[in-house]
C-alpha positions in Angstrom: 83.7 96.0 103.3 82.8 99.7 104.2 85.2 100.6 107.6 83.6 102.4 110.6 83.0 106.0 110.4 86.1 108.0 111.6 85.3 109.8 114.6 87.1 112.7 115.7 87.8 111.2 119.4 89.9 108.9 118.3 93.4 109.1 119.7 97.1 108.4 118.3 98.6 106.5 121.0 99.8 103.1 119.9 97.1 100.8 119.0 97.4 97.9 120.9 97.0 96.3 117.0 100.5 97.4 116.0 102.0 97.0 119.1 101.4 93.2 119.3 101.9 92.9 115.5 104.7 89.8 115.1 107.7 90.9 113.4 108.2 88.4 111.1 109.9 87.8 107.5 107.1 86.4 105.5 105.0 90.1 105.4 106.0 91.6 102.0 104.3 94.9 103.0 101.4 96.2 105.0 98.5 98.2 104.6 96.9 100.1 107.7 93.3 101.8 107.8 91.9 104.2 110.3 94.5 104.5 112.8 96.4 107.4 113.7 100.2 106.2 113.6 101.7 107.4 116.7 106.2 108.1 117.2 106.5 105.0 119.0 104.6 102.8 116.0 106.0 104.7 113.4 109.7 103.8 114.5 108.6 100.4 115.3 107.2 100.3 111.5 110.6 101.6 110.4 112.8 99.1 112.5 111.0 95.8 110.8 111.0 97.8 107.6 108.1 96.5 105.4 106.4 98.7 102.7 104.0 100.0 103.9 100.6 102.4 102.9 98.6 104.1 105.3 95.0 104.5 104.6 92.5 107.8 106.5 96.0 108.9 108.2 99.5 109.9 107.3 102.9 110.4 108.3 105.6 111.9 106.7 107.8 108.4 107.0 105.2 106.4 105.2 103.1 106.5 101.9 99.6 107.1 102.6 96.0 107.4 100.8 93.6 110.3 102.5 90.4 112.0 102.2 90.1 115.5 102.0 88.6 116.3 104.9 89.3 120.1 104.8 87.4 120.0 101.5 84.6 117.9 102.6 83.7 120.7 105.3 84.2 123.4 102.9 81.7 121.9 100.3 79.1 121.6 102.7 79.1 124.6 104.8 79.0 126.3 101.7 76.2 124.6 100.2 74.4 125.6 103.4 75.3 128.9 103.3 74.5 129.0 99.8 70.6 127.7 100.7 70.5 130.9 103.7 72.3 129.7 106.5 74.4 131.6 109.0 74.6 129.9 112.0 75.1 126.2 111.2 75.6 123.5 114.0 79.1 120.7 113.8 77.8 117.3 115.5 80.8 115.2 116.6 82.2 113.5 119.5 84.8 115.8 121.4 88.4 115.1 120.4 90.3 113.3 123.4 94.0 114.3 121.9 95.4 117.3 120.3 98.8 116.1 119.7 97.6 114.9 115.8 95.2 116.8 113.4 92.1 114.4 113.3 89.4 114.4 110.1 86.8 116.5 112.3 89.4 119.5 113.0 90.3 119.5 109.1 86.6 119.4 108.3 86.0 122.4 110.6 88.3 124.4 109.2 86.7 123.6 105.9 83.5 124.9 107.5 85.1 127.9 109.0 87.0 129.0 105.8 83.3 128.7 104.4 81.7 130.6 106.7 84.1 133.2 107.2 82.4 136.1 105.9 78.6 134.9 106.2 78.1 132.9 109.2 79.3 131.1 112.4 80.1 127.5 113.6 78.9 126.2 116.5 80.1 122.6 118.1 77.5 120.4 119.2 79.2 117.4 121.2 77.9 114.2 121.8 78.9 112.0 124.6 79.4 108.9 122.1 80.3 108.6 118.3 77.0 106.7 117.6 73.5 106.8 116.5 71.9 106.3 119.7 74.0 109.5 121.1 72.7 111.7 118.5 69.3 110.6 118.5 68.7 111.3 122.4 70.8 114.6 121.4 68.0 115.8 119.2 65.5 116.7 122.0 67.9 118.5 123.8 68.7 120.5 120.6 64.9 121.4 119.9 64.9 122.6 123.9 67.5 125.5 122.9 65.9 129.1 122.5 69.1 129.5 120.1 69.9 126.9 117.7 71.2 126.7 114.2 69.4 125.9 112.0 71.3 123.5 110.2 73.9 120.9 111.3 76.2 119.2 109.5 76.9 115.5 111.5 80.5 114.2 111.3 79.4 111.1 109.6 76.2 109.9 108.3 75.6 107.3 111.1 75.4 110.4 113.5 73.2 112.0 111.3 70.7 109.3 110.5 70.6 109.3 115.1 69.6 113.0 114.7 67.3 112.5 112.1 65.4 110.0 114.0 64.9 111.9 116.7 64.1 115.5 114.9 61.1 113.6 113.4 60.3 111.4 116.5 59.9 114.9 118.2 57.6 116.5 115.2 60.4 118.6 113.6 60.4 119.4 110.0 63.4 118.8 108.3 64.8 120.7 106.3 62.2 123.4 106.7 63.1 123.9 110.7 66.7 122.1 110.8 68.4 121.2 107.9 70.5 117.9 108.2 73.6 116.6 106.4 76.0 114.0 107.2 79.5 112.8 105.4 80.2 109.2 103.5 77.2 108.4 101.3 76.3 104.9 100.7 73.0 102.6 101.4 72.0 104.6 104.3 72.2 107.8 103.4 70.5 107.1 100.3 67.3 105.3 101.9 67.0 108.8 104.0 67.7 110.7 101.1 70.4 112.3 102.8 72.8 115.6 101.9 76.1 113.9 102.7 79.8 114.0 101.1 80.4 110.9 99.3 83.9 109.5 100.3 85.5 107.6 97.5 86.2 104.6 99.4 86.4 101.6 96.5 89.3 104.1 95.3 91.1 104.7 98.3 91.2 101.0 98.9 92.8 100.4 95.0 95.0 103.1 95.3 96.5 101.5 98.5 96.8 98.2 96.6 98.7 99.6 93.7 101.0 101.8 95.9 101.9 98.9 98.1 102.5 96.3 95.0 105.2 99.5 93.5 106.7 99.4 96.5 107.2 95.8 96.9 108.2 95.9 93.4 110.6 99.0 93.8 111.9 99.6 97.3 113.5 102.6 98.3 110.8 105.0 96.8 110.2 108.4 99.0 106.5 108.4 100.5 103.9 110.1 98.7 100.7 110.9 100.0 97.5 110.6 97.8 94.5 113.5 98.6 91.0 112.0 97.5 88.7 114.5 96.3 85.1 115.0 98.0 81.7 115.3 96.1 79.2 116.8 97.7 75.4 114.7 97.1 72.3 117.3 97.4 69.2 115.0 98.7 66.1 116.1 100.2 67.5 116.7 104.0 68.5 120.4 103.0 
């Protein structure tokens, strides 16, 4: 199963998922995607004391599988820059929390440290994480006097919206906005999409075989696995 695109909204407070979670003594460990673990879960985690692997978030207390987000930025504002650009567009939701570093504020640094010397950022922010957001977003975007002129979409959902409505509204891409999004799978593929392919089959096995060494070996100190990015050139830049 592919999980949902990791928007940069999402916020660390409990989810109501662990909080109703049964403590119960038949769970020989646990392994938790997408969600960003919170004090109050953490200790709650700790308390029942199963292993434990966290999947797209970490904690110190806990061993956890990530993408490297920072890197995924990095690669492609600099293949941007590298094809001309200077003043290239971040499309995301806003961020409702700043008390946890989410995937879309390591990915703009990524872009920043890029850019640093030859270019600028700018944030483009969506009202909603999904593809009917970004499309109605696109006509507003062609309306600016001063836009970039490429825009890198924090997941490829988002920029298969903008897509759609760049063309619907007669604009060549890439030749007036260049487009790239971040996972790569089916959809970016049919669009021939610039994206960041996530390594998510390997992310998924390396949380099975941590979790089976800890059942096997408890006591271990947490570790925290960084998955590498590889950036995918398609026709959208």
């Amino acid at each position: 199963m592919r999980r949902p695109p990791r928007g940069p909204g999402a916020a660390p407070a409990g989810s109501p998922l662990l909080e109703t979670l049964p403590v119960r003594g038949d769970v020989d460990g646990l392994v938790i995607m997408g969600i960003p673990l919170a004090e109050e879960g953490a200790d709650r985690l700790r308390r029942w004391g199963p292993p434990t692997v966290l999947v797209d978030s970490a904690h110190p207390a806990f061993t956890s599988v990530t993408f490297d987000d920072e890197q995924a930025g990095f690669l492609l504002a600099s293949h941007l820059r590298d094809r001309g650009h200077r003043h290239i567009g971040y499309l995301h939701k806003p961020q409702r929390s700043l008390s946890y570093v989410s995937p879309g504020m390591l990915r703009r640094n990524g872009m920043n440290h890029a850019l640093r010397t030859a270019g600028a950022l700018e944030d483009l922010e969506l009202a909603a994480n999904d593809l009917v957001a970004a499309r109605v977003f696109a006509a507003e975007f062609l309306g600016r006097e001063h836009r970039p002129a490429a825009v890198i979409c924090h997941h490829d959902v988002l920029a298969a919206g903008f897509l759609a409505g760049l063309r619907a509204a007669g604009a060549e891409v890439p030749a007036q906005v260049a487009v790239t999004g971040i996972d790569d799978g089916p959809l970016a593929e049919g669009l021939a999409l610039t994206t960041v392919r996530q390594p998510f089959a390997e992310s998924g096995r390396h949380a099975a075989e941590l979790l089976r060494s800890l059942i096997q070996s408890p006591g271990h100190a947490a570790a925290r696995t960084l998955l590498a990015p590889q950036l995918i050139v398609r026709e959208t830049t």
